[in-house]
PDB file with SEQRES, HELIX, SHEET and CRYST1 records, atoms N, CA, C and O in Angstrom:
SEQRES   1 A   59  UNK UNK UNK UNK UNK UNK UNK UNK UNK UNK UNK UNK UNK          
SEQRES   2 A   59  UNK UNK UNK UNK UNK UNK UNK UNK UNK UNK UNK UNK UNK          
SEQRES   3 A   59  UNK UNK UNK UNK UNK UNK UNK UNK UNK UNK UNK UNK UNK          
SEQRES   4 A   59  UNK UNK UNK UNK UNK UNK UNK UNK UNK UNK UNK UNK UNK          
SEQRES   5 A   59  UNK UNK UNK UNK UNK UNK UNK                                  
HELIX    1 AA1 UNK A   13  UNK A   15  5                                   3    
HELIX    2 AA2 UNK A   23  UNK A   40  1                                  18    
HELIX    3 AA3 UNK A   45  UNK A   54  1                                  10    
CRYST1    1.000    1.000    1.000  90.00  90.00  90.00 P 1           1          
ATOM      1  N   UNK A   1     -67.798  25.317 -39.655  1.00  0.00           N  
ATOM      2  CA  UNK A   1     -68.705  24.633 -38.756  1.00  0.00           C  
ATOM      3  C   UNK A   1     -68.102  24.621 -37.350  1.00  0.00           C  
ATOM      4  O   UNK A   1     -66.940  24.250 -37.185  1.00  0.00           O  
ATOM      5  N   UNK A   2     -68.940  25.055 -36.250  1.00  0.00           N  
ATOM      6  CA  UNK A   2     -68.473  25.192 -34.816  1.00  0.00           C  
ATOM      7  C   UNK A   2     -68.403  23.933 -34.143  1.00  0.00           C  
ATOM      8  O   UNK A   2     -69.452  23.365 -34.446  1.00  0.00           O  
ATOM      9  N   UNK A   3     -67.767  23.223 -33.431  1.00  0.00           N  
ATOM     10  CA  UNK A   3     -68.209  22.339 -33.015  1.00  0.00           C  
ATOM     11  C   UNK A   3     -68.916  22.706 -31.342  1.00  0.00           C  
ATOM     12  O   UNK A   3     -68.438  23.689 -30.775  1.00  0.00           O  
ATOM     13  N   UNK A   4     -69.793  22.077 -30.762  1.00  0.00           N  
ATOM     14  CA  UNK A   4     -70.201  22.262 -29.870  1.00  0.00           C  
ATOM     15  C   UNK A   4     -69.088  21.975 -28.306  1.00  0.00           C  
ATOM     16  O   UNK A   4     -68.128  21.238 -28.082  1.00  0.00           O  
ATOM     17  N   UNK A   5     -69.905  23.063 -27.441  1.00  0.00           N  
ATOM     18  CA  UNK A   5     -68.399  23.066 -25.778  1.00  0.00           C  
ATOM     19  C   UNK A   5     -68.489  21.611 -25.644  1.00  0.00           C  
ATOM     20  O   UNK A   5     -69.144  20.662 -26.077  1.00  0.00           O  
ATOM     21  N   UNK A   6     -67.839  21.790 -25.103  1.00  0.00           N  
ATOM     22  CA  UNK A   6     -67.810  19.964 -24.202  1.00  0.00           C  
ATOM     23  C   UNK A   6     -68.094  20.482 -22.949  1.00  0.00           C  
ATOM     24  O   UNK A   6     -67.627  21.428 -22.315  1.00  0.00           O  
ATOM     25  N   UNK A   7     -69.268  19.372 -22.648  1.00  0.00           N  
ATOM     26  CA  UNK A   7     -70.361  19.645 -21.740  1.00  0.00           C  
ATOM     27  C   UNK A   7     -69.344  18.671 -20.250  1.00  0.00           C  
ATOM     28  O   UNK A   7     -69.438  18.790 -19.028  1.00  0.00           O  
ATOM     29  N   UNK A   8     -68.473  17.791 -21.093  1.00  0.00           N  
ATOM     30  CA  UNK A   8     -67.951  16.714 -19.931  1.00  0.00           C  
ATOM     31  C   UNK A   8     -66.575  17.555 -19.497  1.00  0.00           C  
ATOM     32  O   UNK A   8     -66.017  18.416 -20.177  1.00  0.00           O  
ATOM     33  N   UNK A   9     -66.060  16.920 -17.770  1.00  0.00           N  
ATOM     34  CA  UNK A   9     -66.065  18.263 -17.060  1.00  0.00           C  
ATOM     35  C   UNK A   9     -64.028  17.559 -16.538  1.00  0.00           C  
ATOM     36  O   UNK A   9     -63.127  18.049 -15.857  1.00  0.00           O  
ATOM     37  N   UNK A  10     -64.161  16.369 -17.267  1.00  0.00           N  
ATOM     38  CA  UNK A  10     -63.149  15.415 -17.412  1.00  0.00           C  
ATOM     39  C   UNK A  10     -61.944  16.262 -17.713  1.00  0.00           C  
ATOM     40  O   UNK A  10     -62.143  16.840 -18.781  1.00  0.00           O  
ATOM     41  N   UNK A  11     -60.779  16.564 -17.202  1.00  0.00           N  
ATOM     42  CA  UNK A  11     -59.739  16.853 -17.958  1.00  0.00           C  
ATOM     43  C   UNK A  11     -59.580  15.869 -18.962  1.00  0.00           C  
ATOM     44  O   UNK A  11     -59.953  14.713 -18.768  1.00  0.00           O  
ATOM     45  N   UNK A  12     -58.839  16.388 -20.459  1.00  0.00           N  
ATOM     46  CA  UNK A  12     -58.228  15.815 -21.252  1.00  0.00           C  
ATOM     47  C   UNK A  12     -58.038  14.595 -21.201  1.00  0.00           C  
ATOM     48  O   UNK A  12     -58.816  13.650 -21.326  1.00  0.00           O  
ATOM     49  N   UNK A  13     -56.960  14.650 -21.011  1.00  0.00           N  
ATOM     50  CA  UNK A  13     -55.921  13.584 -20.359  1.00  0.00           C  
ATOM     51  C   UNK A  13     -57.068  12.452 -19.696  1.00  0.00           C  
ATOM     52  O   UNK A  13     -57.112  11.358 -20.259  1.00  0.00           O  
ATOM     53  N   UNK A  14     -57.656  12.602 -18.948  1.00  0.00           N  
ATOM     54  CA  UNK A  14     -58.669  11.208 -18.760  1.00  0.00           C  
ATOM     55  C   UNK A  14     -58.837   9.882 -19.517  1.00  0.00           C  
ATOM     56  O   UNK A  14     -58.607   8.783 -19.014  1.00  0.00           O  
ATOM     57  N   UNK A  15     -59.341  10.128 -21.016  1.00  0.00           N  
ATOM     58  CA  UNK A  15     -59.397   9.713 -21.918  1.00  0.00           C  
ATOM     59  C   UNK A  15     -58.403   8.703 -22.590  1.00  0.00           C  
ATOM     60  O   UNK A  15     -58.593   7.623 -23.150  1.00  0.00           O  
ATOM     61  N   UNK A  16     -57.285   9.434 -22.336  1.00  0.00           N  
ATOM     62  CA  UNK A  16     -56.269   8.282 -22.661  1.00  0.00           C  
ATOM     63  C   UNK A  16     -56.169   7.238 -21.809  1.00  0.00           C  
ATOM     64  O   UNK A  16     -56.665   7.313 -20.684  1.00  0.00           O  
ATOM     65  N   UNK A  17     -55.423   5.979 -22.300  1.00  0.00           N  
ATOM     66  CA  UNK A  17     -55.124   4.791 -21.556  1.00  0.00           C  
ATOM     67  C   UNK A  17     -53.347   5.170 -20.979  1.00  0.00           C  
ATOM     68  O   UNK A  17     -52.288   5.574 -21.459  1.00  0.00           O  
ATOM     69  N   UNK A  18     -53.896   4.736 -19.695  1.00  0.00           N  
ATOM     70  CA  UNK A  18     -52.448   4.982 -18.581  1.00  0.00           C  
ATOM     71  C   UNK A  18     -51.286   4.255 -19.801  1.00  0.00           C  
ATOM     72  O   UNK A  18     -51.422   3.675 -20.878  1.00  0.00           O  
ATOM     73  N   UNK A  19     -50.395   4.570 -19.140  1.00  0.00           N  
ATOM     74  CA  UNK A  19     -48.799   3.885 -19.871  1.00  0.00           C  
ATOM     75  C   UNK A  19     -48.401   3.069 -19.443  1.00  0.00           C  
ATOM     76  O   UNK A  19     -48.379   2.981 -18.215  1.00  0.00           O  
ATOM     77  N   UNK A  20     -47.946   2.179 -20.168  1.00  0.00           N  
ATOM     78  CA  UNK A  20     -47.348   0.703 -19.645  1.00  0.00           C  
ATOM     79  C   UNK A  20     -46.276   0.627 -18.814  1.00  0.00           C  
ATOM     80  O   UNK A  20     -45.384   1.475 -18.845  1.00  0.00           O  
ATOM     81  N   UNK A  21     -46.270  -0.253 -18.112  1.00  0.00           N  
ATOM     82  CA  UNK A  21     -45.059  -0.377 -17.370  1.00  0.00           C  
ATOM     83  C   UNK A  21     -43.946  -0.728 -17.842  1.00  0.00           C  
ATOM     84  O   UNK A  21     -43.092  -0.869 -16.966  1.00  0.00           O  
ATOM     85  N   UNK A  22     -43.541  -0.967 -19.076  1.00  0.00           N  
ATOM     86  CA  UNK A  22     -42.361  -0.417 -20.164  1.00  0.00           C  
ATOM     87  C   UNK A  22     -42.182   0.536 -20.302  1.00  0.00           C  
ATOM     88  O   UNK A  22     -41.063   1.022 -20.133  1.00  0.00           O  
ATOM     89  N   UNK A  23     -43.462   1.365 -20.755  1.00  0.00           N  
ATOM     90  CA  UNK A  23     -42.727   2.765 -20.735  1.00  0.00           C  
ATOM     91  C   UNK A  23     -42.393   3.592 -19.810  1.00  0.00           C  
ATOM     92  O   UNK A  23     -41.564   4.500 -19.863  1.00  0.00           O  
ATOM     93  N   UNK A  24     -43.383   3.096 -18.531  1.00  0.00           N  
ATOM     94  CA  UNK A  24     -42.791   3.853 -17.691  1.00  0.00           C  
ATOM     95  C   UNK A  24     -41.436   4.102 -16.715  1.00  0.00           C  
ATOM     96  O   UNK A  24     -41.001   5.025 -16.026  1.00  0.00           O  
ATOM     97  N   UNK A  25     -40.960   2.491 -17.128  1.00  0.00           N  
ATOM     98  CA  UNK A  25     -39.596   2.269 -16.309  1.00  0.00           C  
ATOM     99  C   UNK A  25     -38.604   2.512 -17.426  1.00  0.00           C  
ATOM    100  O   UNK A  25     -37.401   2.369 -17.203  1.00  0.00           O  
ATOM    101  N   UNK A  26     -39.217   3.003 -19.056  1.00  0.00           N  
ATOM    102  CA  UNK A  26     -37.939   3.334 -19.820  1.00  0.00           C  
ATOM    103  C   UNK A  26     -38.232   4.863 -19.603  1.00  0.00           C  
ATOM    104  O   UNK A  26     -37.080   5.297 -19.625  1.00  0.00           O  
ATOM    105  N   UNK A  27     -39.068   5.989 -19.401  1.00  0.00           N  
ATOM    106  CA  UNK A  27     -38.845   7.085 -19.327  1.00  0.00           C  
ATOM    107  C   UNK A  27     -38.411   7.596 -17.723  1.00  0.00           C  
ATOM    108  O   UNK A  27     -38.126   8.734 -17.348  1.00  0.00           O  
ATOM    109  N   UNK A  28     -38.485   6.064 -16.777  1.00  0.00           N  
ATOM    110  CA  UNK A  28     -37.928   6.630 -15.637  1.00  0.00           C  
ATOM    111  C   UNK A  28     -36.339   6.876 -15.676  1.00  0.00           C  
ATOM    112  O   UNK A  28     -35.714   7.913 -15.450  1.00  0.00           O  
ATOM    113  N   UNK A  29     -35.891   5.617 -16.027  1.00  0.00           N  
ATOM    114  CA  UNK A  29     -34.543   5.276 -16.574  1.00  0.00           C  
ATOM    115  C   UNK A  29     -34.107   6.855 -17.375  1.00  0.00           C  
ATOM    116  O   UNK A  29     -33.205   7.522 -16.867  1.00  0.00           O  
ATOM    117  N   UNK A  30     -34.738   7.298 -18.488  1.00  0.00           N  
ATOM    118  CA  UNK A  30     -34.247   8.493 -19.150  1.00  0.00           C  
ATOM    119  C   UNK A  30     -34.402   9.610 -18.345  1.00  0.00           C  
ATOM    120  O   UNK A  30     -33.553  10.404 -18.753  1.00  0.00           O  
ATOM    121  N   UNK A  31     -34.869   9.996 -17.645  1.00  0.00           N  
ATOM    122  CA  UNK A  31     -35.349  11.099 -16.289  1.00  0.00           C  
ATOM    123  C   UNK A  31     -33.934  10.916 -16.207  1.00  0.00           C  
ATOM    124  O   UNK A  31     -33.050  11.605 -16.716  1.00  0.00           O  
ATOM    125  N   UNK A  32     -33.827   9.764 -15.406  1.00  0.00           N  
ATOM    126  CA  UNK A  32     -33.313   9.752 -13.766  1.00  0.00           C  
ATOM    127  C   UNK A  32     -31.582   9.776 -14.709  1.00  0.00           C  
ATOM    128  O   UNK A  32     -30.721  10.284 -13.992  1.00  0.00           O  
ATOM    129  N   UNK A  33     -31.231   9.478 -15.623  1.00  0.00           N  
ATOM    130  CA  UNK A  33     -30.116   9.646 -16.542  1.00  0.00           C  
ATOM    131  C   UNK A  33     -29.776  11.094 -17.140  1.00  0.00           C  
ATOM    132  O   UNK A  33     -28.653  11.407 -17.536  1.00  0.00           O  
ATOM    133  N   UNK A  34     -30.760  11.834 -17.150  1.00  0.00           N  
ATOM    134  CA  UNK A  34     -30.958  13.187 -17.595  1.00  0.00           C  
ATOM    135  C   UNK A  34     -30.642  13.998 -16.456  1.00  0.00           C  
ATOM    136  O   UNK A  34     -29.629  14.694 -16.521  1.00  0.00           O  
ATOM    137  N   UNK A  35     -31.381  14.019 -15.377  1.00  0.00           N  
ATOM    138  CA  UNK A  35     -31.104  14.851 -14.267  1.00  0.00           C  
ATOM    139  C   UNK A  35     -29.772  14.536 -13.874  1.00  0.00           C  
ATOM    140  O   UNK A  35     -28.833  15.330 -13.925  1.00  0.00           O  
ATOM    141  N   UNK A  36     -29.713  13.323 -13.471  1.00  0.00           N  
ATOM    142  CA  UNK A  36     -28.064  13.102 -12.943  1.00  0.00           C  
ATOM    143  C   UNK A  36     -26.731  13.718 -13.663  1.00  0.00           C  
ATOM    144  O   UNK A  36     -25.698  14.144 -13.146  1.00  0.00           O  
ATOM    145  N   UNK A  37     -27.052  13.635 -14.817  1.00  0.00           N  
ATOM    146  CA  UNK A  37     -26.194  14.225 -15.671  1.00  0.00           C  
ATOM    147  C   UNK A  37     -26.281  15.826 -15.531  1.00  0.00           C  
ATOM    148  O   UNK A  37     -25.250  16.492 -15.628  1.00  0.00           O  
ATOM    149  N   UNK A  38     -27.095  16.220 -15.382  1.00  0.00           N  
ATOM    150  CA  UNK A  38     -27.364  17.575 -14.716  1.00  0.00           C  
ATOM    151  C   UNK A  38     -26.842  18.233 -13.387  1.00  0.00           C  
ATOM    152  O   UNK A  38     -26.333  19.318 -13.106  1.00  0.00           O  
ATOM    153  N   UNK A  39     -27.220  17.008 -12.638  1.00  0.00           N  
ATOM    154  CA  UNK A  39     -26.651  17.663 -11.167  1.00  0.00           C  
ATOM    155  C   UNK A  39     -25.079  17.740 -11.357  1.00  0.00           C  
ATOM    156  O   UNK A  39     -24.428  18.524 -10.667  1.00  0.00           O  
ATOM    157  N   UNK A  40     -24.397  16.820 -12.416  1.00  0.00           N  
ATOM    158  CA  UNK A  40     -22.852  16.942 -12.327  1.00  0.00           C  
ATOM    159  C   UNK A  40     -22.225  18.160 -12.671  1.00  0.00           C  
ATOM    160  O   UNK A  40     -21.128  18.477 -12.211  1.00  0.00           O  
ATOM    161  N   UNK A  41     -22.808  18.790 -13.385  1.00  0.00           N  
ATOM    162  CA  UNK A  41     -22.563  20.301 -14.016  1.00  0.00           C  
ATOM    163  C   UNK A  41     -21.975  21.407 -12.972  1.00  0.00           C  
ATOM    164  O   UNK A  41     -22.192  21.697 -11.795  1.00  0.00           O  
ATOM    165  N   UNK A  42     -21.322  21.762 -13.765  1.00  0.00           N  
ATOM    166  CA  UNK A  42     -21.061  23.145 -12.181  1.00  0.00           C  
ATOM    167  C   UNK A  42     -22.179  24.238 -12.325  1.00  0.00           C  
ATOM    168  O   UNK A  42     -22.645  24.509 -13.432  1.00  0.00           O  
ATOM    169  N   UNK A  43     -22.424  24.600 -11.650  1.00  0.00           N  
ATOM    170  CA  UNK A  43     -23.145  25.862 -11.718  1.00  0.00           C  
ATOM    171  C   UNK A  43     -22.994  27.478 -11.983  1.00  0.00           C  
ATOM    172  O   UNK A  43     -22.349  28.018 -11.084  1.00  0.00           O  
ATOM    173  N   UNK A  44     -23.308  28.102 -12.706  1.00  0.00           N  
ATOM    174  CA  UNK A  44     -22.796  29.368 -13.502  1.00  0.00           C  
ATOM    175  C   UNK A  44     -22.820  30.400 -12.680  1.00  0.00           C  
ATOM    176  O   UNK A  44     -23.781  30.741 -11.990  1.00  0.00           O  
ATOM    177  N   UNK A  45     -21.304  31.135 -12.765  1.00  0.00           N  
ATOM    178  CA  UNK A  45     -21.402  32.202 -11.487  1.00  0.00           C  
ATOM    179  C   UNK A  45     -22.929  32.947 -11.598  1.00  0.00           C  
ATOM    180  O   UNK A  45     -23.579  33.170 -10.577  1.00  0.00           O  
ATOM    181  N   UNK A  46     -23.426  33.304 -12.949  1.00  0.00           N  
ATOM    182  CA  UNK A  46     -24.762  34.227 -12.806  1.00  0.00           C  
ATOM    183  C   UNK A  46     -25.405  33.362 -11.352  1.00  0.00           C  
ATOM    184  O   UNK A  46     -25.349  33.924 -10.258  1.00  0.00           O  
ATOM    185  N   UNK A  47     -25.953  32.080 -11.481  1.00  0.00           N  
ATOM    186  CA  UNK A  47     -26.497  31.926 -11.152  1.00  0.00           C  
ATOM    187  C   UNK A  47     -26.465  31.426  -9.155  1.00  0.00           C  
ATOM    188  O   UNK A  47     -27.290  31.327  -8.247  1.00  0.00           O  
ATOM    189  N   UNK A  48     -24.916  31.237  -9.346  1.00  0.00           N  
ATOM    190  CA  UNK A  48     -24.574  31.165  -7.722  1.00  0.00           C  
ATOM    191  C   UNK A  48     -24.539  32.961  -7.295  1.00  0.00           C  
ATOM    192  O   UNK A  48     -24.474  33.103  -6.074  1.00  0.00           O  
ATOM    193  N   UNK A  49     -24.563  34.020  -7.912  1.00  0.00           N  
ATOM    194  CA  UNK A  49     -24.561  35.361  -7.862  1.00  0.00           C  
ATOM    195  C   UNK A  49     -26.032  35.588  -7.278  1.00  0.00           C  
ATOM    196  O   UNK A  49     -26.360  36.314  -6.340  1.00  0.00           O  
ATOM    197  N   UNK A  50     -26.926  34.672  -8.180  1.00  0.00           N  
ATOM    198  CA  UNK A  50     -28.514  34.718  -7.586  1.00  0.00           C  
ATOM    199  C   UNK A  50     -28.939  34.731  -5.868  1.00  0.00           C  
ATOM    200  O   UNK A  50     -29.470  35.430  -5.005  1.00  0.00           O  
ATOM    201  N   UNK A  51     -28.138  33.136  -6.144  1.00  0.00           N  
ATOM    202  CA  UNK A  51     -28.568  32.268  -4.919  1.00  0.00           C  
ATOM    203  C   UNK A  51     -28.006  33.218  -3.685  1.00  0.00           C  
ATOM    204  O   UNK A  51     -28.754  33.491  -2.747  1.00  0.00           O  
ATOM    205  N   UNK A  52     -27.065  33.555  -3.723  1.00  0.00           N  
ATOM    206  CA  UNK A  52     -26.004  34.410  -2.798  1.00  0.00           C  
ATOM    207  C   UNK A  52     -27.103  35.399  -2.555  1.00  0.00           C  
ATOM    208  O   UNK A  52     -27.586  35.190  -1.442  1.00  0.00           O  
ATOM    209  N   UNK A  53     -27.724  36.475  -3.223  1.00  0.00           N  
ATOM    210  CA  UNK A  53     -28.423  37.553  -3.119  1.00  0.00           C  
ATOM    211  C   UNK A  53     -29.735  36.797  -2.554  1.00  0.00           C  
ATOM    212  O   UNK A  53     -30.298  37.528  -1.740  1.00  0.00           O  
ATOM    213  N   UNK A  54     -30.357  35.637  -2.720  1.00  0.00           N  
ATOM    214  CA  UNK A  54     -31.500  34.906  -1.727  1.00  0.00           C  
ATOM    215  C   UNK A  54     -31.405  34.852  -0.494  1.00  0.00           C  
ATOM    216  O   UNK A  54     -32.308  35.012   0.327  1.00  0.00           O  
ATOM    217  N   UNK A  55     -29.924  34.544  -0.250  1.00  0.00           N  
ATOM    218  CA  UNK A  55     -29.269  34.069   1.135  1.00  0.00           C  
ATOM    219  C   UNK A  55     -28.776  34.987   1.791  1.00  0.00           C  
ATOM    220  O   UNK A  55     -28.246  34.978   2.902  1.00  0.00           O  
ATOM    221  N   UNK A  56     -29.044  36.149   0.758  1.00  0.00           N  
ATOM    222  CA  UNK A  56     -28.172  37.446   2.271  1.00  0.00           C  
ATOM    223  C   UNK A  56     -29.350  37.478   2.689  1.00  0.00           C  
ATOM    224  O   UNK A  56     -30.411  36.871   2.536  1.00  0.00           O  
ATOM    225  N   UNK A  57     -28.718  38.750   3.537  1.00  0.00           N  
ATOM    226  CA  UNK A  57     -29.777  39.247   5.013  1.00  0.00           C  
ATOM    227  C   UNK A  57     -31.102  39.574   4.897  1.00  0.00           C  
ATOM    228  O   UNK A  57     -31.518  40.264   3.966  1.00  0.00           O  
ATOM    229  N   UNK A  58     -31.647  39.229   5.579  1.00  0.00           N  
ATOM    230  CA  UNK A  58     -33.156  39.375   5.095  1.00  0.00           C  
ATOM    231  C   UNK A  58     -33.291  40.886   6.147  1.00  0.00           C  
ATOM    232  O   UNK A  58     -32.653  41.248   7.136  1.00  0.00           O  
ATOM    233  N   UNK A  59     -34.152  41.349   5.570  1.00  0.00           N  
ATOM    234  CA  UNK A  59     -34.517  42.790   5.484  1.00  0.00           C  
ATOM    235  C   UNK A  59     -35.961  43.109   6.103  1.00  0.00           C  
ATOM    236  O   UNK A  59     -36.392  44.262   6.099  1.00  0.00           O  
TER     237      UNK A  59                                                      
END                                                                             
């Protein structure tokens, strides 16, 4: 059985109810703990090898 298009023009996501302000200050908290922990990392020659080849001479 097909179900019929959806005629409503709503993204998805509409439908749901926004997130509480618990969750949103506990998944800010996990972000902002995640990235930081990230920025401490060194960065992998591949990838400073990249950046270097962005930053030469432009042509």
């Amino acid at each position: 059985m097909q179900s019929e298009p959806r005629t409503d023009t709503r993204p998805h996501h509409a439908d749901t109810p926004p997130l509480s302000a618990t969750v949103r200050r506990h998944l800010g908290k996990s972000l902002r703990s995640h990235y930081a922990a990230s920025l401490a990392e060194p960065v992998s020659e591949r990838l400073e090898a990249l950046l270097a080849k962005l930053q030469g001479p432009k042509g």
